[in-house]
N, C-alpha and C positions, 0 to 999 in steps of 0.2 A: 504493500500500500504506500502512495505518495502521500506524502504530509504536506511539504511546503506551502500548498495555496490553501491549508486550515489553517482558524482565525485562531487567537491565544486563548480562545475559552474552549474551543473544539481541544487540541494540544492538550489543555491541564487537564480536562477532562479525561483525556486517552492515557494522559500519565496517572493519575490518580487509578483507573481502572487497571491498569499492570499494562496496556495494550501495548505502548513501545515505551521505549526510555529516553532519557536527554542524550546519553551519547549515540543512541540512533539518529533522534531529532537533529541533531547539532553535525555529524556526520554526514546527514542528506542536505543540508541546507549549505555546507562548505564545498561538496560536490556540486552542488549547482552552481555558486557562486565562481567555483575554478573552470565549470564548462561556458557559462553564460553572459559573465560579467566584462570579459576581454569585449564583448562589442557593445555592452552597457556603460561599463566603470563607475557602475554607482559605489564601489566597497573603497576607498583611495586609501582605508590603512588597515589590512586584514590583521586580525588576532588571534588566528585559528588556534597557535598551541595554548592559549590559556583559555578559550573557550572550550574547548574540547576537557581541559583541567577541571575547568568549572561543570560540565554536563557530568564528570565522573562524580564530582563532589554532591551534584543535585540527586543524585542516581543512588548515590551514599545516604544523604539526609533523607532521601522517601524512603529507603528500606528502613533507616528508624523508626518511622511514623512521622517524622517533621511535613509539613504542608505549608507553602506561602502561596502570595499569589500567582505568582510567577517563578514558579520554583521549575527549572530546567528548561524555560522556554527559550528562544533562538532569538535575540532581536540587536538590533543594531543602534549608532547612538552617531549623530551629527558631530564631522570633526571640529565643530566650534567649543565642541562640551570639552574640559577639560578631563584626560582619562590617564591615574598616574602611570606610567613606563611608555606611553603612543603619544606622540607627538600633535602637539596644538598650533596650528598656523594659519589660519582664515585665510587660505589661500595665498596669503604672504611670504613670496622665496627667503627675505631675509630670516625667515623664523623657523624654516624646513627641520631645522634639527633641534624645535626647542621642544624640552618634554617638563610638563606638568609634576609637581611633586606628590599633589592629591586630586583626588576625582574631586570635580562638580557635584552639587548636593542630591543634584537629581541624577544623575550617576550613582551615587553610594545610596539610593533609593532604591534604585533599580537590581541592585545587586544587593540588597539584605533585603527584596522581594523576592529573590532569587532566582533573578534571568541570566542567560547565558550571554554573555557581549560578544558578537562575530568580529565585530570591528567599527570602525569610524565611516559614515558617506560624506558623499564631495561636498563640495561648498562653491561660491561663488568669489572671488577677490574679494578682500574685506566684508565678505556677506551682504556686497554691495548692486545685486544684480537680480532678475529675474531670470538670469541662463547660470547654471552650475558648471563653472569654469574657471580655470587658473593656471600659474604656469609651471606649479607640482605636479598636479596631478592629474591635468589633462581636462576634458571634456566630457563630461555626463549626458549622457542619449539619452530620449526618450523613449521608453519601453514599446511604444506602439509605434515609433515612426523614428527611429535613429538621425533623421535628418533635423528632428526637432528639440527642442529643448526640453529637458522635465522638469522647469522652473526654477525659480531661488529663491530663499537659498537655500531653504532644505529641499533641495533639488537630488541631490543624494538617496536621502531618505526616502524619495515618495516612489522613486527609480529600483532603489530597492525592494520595497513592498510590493511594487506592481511585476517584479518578475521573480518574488519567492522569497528573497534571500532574506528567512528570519520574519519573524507575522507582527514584530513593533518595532516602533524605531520613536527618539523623540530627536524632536527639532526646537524653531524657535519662531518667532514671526514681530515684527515689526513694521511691515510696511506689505505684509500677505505672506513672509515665507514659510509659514504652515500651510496657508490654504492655496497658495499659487500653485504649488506642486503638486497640490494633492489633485486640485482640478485638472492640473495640464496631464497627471498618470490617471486618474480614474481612481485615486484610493480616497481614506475619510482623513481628516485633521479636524483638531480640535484649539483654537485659541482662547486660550482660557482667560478668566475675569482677571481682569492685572491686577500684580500685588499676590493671585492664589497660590503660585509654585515656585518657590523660591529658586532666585536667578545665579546665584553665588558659585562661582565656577563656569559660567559662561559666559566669558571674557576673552579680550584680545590678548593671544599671546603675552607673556612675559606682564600684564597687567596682575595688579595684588585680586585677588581673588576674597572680597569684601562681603559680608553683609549687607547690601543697600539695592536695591532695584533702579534699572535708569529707566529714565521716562519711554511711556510708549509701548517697548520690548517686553514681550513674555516669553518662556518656556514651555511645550507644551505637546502633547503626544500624537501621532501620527499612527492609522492601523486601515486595515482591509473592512472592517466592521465597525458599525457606531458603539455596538456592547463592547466593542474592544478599548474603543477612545476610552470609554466610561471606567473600564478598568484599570487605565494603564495613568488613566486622569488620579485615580483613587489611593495609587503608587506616589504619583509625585506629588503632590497636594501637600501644603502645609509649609508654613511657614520655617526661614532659617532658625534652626536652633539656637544660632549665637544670637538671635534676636526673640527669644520666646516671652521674654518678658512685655513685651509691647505689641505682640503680634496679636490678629483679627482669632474669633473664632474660627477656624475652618470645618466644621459643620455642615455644609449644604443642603439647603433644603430641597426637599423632595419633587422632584419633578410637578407644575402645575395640574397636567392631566397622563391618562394613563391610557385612555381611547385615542385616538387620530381624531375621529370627527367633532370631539369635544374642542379644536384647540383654534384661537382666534387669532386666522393672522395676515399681517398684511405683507402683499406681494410688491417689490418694485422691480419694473423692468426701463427706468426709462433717466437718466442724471443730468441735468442741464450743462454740464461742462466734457460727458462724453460720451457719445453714443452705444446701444447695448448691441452688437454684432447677433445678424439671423441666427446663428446656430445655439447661443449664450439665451438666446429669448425662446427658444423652440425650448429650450432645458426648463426653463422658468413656469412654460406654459404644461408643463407637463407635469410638474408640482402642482402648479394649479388647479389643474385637472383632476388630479390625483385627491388634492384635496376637497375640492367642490363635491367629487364621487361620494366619499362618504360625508358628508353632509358639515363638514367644518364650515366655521364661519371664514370669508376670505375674501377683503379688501383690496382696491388698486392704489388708493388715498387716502389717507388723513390728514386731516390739518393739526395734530398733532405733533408729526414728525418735521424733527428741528429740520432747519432751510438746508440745503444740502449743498448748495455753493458755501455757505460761509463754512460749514463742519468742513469740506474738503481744503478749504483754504487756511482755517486755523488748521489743518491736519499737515498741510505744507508747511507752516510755518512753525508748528511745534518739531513735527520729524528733523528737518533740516537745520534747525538751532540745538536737533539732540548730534546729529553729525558732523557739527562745527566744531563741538564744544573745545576738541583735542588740537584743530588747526593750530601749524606753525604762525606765529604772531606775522611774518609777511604777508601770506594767505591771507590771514583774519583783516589785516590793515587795505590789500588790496579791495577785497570784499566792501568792507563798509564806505571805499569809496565810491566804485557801483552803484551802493546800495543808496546813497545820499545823491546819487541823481535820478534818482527815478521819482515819477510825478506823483503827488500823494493821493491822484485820480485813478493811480496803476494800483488796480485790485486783482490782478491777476496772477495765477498759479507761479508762475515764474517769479513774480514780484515777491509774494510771500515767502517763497522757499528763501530769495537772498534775502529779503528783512529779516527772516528767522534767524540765519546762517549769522547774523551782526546782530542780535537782539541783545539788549542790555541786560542784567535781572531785572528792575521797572517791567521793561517790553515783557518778559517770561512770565511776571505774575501777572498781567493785564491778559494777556495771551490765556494763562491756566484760568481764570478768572473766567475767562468767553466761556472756556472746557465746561466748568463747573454749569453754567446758563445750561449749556446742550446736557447736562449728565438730568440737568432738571426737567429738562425737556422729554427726555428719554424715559425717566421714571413716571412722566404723568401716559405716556403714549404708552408703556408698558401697564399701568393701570388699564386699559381698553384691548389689550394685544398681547399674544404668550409671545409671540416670535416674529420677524422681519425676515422676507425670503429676496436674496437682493443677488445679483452677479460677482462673484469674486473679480473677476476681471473682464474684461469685455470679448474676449474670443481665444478661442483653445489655443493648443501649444502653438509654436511659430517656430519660425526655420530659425538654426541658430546662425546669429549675427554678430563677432565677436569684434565689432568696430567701435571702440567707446568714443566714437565721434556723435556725428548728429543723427545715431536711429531713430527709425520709425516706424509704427506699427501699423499694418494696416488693417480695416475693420469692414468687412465688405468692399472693397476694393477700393477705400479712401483713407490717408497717412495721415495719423495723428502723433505726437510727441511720444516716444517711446518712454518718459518719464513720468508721461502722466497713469500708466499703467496703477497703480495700487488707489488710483481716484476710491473707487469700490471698498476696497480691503479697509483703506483709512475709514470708514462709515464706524465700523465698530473698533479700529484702534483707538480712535482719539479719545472718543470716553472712557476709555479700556473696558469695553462690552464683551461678556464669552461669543463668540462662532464659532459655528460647527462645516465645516466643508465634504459636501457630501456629495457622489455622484451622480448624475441627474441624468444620462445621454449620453448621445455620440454626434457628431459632428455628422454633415455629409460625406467627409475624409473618412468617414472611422475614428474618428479623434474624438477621446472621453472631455465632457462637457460638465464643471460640476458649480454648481452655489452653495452660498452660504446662509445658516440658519442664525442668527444672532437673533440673542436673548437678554434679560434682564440681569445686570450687573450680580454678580453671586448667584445668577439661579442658572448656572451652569447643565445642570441635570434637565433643564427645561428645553433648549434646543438639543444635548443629546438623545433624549427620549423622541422628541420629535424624528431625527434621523434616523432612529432606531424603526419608530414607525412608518416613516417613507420607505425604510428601505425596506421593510415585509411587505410593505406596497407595491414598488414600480423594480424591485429589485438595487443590486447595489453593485461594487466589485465585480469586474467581469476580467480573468485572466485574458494577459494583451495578444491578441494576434498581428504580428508588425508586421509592416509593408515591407518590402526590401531594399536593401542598404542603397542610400542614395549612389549614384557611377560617380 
């Protein structure tokens, strides 16, 4: 029997029954990876003798009677995570040989839940891109079309899951890279409520590895299945330790409903600053559908929901002042002179990013301030609405473009700013909103199509449940059939 494309509740299940073991599991998942991965490269730092270590040791601890959640499961961990002895480099050559003294938090979660780590997936330069590329470790394919990208920057991770290797992986997302790749491979991700899962340990190379959250950025779990996200959500959860004195409950409440057609929600297909591409809106409609069928309630509008030009422009302007922050002082000085010519009539995405990129503190708390308006805005709309069902991005994978000049995307056959891609994703980063990324379609290429379910700040359990329930709906995870290697 093949394991590889069962979900991690399937797997624990089959472990818990005697059916196979971790050093089975873990031995068929490394065979794949050594037959499969040379035209993928989703795995850029394999670990095989200590996973293989570790599946003896899970194999050891069930014949005691020991049980965790994840006890001998296969799963893999974004090379941004700090993992002690394997090297941490965001894709940055000057760091190729720098190795970590301890794992990241959610790392040593992960392994005293008791998974098996195959190894690290790729990244993008500085986790700075929606294509998983660099000049380590090469170029990340897209599992269904090699000539595309499988997003960023857990571009790695979602390439991974969609062709076997290992049934979790976690990642991280700031500006979509949980959900971007989950859409462009056809798997689930989850961006959790910011602030839920402590970030300590996923940092830039050679950076202290601190206590503190930076704005925006979460950590958060990547799987084939919504009851997987839910599990693997439930692993890393919880605040740092060296901060428990001051940290939230972590608690979660329980899902709002537990039927599908109980659950009220509004649909958007449509953002004044970018258009929703045919194939990205045929996905939407078919949620919609899906949902009207059993009898849920399901909206196009409310006048509830905060203005969506200003959320994406405070979303440029907050992102882009959290990516400045490190700028060499020449950078920073050129910048703000730029920025002091621009006319204080330019309300435009571009204009925000550089006001951000030179923002004073003043500018920052004026800025978090707008934040707070929409977080308020949000809690009265989720008063009326379990969930918001919106585009992660505006159209499936894309041919990889590795010009970091003036790309551009195109969206039904007309070229929009390749930057303005994460318009969508920011909806739910900037109030740090959980989303859930789920798959929804196929393209007319055969290219998986997937949105995001965003829900009410801390009611996490509320858009996974919802995916849980589309996906016994419309179906979910479809192993990739790829086209053939571009000539």
């Amino acid at each position: 029997m093949e394991w590889s494309f069962r979900s991690a509740e399937e797997l624990a299940a089959a472990l818990r029954a005697g059916e196979v073991t971790s050093e089975e599991l873990t031995d068929e998942a490394i065979t794949r990876i050594e037959r499969d991965d040379k035209a993928i490269n989703a795995i850029c730092v394999p670990d095989f003798d200590r996973a293989r270590a570790a599946a003896r040791g899970a194999d050891e601890a069930r014949a005691r009677g020991e049980d965790r959640p994840l006890l001998g499961i296969p799963v893999t961990v974004k090379e941004s995570y700090n993992i002690a002895g394997l090297p941490t480099t965001w894709g940055m050559p000057q760091y190729a040989n720098y190795l970590p003294a301890e794992d990241a938090v959610a790392v040593s979660r992960l392994k005293a839940a008791g998974a098996v780590i195959l190894g690290k997936t790729n990244v993008p330069f500085m986790l700075q891109d929606w294509q998983s590329f660099n000049e380590i470790y090469g170029t990340t394919n897209n599992p269904w079309d090699h000539g595309r990208t499988s997003g960023g920057s857990s571009g790695g991770s979602a390439a991974a899951l969609a062709s076997g290797f290992g049934a979790l992986s976690i990642g991280s997302d700031l500006a979509g890279s949980l959900r971007n790749p989950a859409h462009f491979c056809g798997v689930y991700a989850h961006k959790p409520t910011f602030g839920l899962v402590a970030s300590r340990g996923m940092v830039p190379p050679s950076a202290p590895a601190l206590p503190s959250e930076g704005d925006l950025g979460v950590c958060g779990p990547m799987a084939r299945t919504a009851r997987d996200l839910t599990l693997l959500l439930e692993v890393m959860a919880g605040p740092d330790p060296l901060t428990l004195g001051v940290a939230y409950d972590v608690t979660l409440p329980p899902a709002r409903h537990e039927r599908l057609s109980e659950f009220r929600v509004l649909v958007l297909d449509d953002h004044p600053l970018i258009p929703t591409g045919s194939a990205v809106r045929a996905a939407l409609n078919r949620i919609t559908d899906a949902l009207v069928d059993v009898g849920a309630r399901v909206e196009p509008h409310s006048p509830l929901l905060p203005d969506l030009t200003e959320a994406a422009t405070l979303y440029a302007h907050l992102m882009f002042a959290n990516f400045a922050a490190r700028f060499p002082v020449e950078a920073y000085e050129e910048l703000r002179s730029r920025a002091a010519g621009l006319s204080a009539d330019d309300q435009s995405l571009d204009a925000a990013r550089l006001r951000g990129m030179v923002s004073s503190h003043r500018d920052w708390i004026e800025a978090n301030l707008r934040r707070e308006l929409h977080r308020q805005g949000w809690r009265q709309l989720f008063a009326e609405f379990d969930a918001v069902v919106c585009p992660i991005t505006s159209i499936p994978a894309f041919p990889h473009d590795h010009n970091r000049g003036e790309r551009r995307i195109d969206i039904d056959g007309v070229e929009y700013p390749y930057i303005d891609q994460p318009i969508w994703a920011g909806l739910a980063t900037m109030p740090g909103l959980p989303a859930t990324a789920i798959p929804a379609g196929r393209s007319p290429e055969g290219l998986p199509v997937g949105v995001q379910l965003i829900g009410p700040m801390f009611e996490d359990r509320t858009p996974l449940r919802l995916a849980e329930l589309l996906e016994q709906k419309i179906g979910g995870f479809e192993a990739p059939t790829p086209v053939a290697d571009p000539a």
